[in-house]
C-alpha distance (Angstrom), angle and dihedral (degrees) to the residues before:
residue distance angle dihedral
X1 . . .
X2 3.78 . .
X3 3.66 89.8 .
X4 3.51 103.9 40.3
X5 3.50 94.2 57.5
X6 4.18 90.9 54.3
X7 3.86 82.2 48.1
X8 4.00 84.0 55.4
X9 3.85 93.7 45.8
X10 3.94 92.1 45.5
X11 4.18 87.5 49.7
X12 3.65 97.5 46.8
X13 3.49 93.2 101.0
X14 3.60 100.1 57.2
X15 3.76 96.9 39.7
X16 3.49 91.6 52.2
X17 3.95 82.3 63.0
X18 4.26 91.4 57.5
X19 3.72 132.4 -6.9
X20 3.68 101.9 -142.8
X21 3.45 129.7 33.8
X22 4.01 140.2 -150.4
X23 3.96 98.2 -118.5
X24 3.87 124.8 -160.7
X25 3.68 127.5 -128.6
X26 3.84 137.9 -159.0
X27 3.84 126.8 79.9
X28 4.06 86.5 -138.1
X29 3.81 93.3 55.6
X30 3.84 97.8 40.3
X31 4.04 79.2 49.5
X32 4.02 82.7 61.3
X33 3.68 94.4 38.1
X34 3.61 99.1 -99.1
X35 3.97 88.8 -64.7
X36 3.86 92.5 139.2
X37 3.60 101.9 117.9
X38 4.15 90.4 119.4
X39 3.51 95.7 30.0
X40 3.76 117.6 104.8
X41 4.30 106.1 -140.8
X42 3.62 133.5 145.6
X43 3.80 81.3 -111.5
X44 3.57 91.1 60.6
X45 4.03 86.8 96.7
X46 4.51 77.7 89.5
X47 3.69 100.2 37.9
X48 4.12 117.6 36.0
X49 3.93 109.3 -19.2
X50 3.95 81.1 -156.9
X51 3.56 74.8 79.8
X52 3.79 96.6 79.1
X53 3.84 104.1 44.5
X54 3.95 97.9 97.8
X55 4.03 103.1 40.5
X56 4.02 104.1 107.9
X57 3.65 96.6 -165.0
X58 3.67 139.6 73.3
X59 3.71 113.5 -100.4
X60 4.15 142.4 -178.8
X61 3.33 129.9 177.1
X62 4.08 132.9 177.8
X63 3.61 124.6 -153.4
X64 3.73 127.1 -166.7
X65 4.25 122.1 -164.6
X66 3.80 129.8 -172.0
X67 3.61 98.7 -163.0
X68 3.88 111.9 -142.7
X69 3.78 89.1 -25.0
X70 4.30 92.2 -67.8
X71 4.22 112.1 123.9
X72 3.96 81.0 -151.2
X73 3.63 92.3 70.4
X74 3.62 99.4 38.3
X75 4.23 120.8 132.4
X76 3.29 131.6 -146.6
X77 3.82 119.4 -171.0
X78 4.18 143.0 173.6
X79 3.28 129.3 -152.0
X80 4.22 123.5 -167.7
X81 3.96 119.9 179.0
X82 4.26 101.7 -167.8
X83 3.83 112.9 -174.5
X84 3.34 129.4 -146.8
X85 3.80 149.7 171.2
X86 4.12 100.3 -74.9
X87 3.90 109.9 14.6
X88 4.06 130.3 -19.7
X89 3.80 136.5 -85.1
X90 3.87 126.5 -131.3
X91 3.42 125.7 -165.2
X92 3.99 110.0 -172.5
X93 4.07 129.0 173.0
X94 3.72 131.3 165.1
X95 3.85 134.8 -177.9
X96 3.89 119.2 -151.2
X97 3.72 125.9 -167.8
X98 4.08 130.2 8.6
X99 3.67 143.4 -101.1
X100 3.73 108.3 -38.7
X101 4.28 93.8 39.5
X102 3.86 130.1 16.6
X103 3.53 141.7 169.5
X104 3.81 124.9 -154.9
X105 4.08 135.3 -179.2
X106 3.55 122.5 -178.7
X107 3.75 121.7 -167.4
X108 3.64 155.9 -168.4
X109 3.86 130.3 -172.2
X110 3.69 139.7 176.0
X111 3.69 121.4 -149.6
X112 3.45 135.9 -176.4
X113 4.14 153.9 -169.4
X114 3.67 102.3 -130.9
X115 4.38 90.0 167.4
X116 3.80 135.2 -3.2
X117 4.02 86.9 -85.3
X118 3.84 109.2 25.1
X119 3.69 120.5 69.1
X120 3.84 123.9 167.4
X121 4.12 144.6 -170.9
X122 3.80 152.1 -166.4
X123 3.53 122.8 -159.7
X124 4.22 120.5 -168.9
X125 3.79 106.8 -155.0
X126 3.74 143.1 -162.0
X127 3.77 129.4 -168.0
X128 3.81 129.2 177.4
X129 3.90 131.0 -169.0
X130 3.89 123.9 -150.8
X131 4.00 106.2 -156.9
X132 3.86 113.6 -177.4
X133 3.54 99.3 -115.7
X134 3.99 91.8 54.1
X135 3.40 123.3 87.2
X136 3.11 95.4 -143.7
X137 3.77 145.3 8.5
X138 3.80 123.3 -69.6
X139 3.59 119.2 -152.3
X140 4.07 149.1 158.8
X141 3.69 147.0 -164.3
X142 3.91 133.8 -110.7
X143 4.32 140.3 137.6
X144 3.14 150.3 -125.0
X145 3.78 137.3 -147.0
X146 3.66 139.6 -165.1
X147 4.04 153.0 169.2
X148 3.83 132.7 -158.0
X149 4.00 112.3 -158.9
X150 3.70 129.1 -172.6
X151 3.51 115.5 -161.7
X152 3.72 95.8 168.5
X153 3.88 140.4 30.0
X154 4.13 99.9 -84.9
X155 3.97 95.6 -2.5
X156 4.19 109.6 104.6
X157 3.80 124.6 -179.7
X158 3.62 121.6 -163.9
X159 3.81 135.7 -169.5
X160 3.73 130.3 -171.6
X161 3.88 144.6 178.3
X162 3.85 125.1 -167.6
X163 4.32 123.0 -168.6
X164 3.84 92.8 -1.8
X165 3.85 86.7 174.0
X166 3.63 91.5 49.1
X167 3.69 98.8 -128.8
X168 3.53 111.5 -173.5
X169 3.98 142.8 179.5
X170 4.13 128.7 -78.9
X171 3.77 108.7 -125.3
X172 3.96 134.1 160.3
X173 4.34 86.2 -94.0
X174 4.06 91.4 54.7
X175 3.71 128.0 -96.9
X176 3.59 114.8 -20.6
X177 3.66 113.4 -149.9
X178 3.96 129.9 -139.3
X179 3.58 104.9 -145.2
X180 3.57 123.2 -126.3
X181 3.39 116.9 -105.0
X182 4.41 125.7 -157.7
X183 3.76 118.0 -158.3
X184 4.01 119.3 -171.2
X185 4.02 122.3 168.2
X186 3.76 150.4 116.5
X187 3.60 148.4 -147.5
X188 3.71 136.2 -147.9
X189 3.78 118.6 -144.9
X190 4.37 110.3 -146.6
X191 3.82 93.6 -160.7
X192 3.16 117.9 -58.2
X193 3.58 97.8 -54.1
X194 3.94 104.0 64.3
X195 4.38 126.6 49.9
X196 3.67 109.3 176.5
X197 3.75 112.4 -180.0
X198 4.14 131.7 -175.2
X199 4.18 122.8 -171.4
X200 3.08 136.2 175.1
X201 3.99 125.3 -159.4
X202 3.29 130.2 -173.2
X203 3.85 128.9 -167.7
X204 3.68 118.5 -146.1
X205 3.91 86.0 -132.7
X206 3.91 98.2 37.1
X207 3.70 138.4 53.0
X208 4.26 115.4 -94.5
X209 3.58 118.4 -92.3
X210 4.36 133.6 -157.0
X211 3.60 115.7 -127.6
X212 3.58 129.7 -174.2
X213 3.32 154.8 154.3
X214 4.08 150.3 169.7
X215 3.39 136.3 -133.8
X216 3.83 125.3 -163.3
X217 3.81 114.1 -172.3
X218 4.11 115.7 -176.0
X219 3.52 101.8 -175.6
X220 3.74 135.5 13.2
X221 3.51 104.7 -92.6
X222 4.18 103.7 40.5
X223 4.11 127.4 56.9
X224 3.36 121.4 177.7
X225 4.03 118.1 -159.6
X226 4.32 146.1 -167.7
X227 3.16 137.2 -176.9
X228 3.73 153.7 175.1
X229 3.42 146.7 -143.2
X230 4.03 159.7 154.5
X231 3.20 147.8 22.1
X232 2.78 92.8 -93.8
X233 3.93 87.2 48.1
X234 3.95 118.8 -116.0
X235 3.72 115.6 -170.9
X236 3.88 116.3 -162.7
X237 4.13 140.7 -177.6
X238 3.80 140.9 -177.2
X239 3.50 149.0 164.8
X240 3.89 125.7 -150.6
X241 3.80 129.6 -164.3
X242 3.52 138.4 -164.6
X243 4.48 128.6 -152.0
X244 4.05 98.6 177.4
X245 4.02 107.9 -64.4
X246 3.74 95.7 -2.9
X247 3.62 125.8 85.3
X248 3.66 137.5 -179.4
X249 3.81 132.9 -156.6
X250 3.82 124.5 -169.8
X251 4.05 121.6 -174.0
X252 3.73 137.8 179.9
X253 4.13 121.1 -156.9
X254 3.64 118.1 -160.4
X255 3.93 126.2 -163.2
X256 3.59 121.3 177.4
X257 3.80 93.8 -132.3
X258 3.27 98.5 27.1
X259 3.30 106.0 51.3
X260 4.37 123.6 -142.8
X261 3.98 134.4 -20.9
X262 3.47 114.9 -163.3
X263 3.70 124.2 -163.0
X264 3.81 145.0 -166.3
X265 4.03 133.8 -167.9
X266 3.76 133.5 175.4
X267 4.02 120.1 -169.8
X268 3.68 123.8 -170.0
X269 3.97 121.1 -167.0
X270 3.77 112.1 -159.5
């Protein structure tokens, strides 16, 4: 408790901007940095729902995060890629933070193949926050929107808006708004071997920041991963590794004043 509640007094600042807050998922993308926006996952339900539109089998994954070592600002997240006939269905839902405050979305997106090298996707979103003086949870509703293009055999580029409205939450101070937030990157694949991936994301209340991050996989079965981020500068690595349909991603997160975010995800294609 000791340390969560210098984590709180080191954070007031930025939650005093917003109150709730659009959280990524994946252990492979955190591995990169969270530069995913191009990158076609099972946890693209959080990055670029574009992401989806060309799996053809049914897929779930869990991930688990411990963020900088405090059970209070742990996440829990779901991830479900349902195909069918013209285009996929994702079904996506995450809890962050325990007992006393928490902060849920639940979604469902639509994504689909319009050529050979464009794909695109809506997503209709709802997110609630449980404060310990309600009684009960408060919550909202917003999208998000996104396109994967590939101009070029192994080169992807990928844009991506979340809460262009800028919905927001009802609290005692007024309606607090989430900001909107505009991703646009790519990646280039060397082989199979080599993924090297650049992003940059900028917050409609914040300045832009790079991501990126590189993954290196020398067999089939194993890929290792880094990344980097910021200002301020986050540094990141992974490994993944797939037995048959199952496949398991670790990550670690490091912030210099933070201190280290582990994270695990399983995926399981049917």
């Amino acid at each position: 408790m000791k340390k969560f509640l210098l984590m709180v007094s080191f954070l007031i600042p930025y939650l005093n901007a917003f109150s709730i807050e659009n959280h990524p998922a994946g252990a492979r993308s955190r591995a990169l940095s969270d530069a995913f926006v191009s990158i076609s996952d099972v946890w693209s339900t959080f990055h670029n729902q574009s992401g989806i539109a060309g799996w053809e089998h049914f897929t779930a994954g869990f991930y688990y995060e411990s963020r900088y070592m405090v059970d209070e600002l742990s996440l829990a997240a779901g991830s479900l890629i349902i195909p069918i006939n013209r285009g996929n269905f994702g079904i996506s839902f995450y809890q962050f933070g325990k007992e006393v405050y928490k902060e849920n979305k639940y979604a469902l997106a639509y994504a689909i193949k319009l050529s050979a090298k464009f794909t695109a996707a809506i997503q209709l979103d709802y997110f609630t926050q449980r404060l310990p003086e309600n009684d009960r949870s408060k919550g909202f509703a917003t999208f998000e929107t996104g396109i994967i293009y590939q101009p070029v055999k192994m080169f992807f580029l990928g844009a991506h808006i979340f809460n262009p409205v800028k919905s927001g939450i009802e609290t005692l101070q007024g309606t607090e708004k989430m900001p909107a937030i505009f991703r646009f990157g790519g990646h280039y694949k060397f082989e199979e071997m080599v993924i090297v991936a650049v992003e940059v994301q900028k917050n409609s209340d914040a300045k832009a920041i790079i991501k990126s991050g590189i993954e290196f996989s020398p067999g089939k079965k194993l890929a290792l991963r880094l990344g980097v981020s910021g200002k301020p500068l986050n540094y990141t690595a992974g490994i993944g590794y797939t037995i048959g349909k199952l496949t398991t991603d670790i990550s670690f997160g490091y912030h210099g004043n933070l201190g280290i975010t582990p994270a695990v995800s399983i995926q399981f294609v049917m």
